[in-house]
N, C-alpha and C positions, 0 to 999 in steps of 0.2 A: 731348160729355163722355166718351163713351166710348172716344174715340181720345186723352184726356187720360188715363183711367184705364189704360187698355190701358201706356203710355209709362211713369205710376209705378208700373206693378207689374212691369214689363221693367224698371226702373231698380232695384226693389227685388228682385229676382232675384238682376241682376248683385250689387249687394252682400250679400242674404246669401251669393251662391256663393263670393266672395270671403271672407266671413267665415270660411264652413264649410272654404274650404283653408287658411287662414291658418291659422288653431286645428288641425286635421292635422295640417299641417305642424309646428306648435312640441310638440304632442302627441307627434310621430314621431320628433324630438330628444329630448324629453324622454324615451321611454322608451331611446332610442339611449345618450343619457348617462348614465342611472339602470342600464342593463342591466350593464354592466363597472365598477359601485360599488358596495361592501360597506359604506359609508357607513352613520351611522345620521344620518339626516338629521334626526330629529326634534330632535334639537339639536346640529344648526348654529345657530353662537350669527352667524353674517353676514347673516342673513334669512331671507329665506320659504322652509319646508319644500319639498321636494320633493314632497309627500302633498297640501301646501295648494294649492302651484299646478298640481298634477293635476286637483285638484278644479273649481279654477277655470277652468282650459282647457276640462275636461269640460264643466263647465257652459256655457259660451260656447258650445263646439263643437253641443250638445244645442238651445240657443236658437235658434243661425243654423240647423241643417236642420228648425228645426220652423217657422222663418218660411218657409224655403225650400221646405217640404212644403206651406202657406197659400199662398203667393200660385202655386205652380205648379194649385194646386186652383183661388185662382181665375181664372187664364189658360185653365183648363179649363172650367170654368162660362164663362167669357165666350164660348169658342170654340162651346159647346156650347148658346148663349143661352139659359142661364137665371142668368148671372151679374146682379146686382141684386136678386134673386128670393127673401126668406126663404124658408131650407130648412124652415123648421120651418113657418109660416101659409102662405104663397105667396104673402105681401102683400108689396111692389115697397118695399125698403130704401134709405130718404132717402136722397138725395147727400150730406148733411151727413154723415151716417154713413160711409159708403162715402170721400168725401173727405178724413177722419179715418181712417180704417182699411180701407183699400179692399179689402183681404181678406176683409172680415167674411161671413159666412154667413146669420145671422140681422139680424131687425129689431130693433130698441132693446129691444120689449117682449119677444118670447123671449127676445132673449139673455138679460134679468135674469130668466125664468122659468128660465133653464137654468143662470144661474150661470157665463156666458161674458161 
């Protein structure tokens, strides 16, 4: 199981890495083409703001390195065998869990003690 695990969190890696350039990337345009415009975009009457889909990029960009920060933590834990292992009890976190979210950290009952 743990060479199953090991394979979707290398799978989930590559796509948030992916993610995390993609969103960059359109981010690095997007300030490249806002930089030499005096525009007031807030009403552009052709669609979405320039402010809106900063925001939005932002937020994507912010999502994909904080999955990308989770599964590199736990390729670290795995590497370091105490991946499976609630951080909080040190009681051994179901497969159903870890199968569902195989980054998770804690057990079902911390995490709803902790609000994760």
């Amino acid at each position: 199981m743990t060479t199953d695990l090991r394979t979707l969190l290398t799978d989930l890696r590559a796509q948030a890495q992916a993610r995390v350039a993609s969103t960059s990337a359109v981010l690095a345009e997007l300030t490249h083409d806002r930089a030499g415009s005096n525009d007031d975009d807030e009403h552009d009457p052709e669609g979405v703001t320039l402010s809106s889909e900063w925001s939005r990029l932002t937020g994507l960009a912010e999502a994909a390195a904080s999955e990308l920060h989770q599964v590199d933590d736990a390729l670290a834990r795995m590497d370091a065998g105490t991946y499976g292992i609630c951080a909080n009890c040190g009681r051994p976190i179901p497969a159903e869990r870890l199968a569902v979210r195989p980054f998770a950290e804690h057990c079902v009952a911390c995490a709803e003690k902790l609000g994760r």
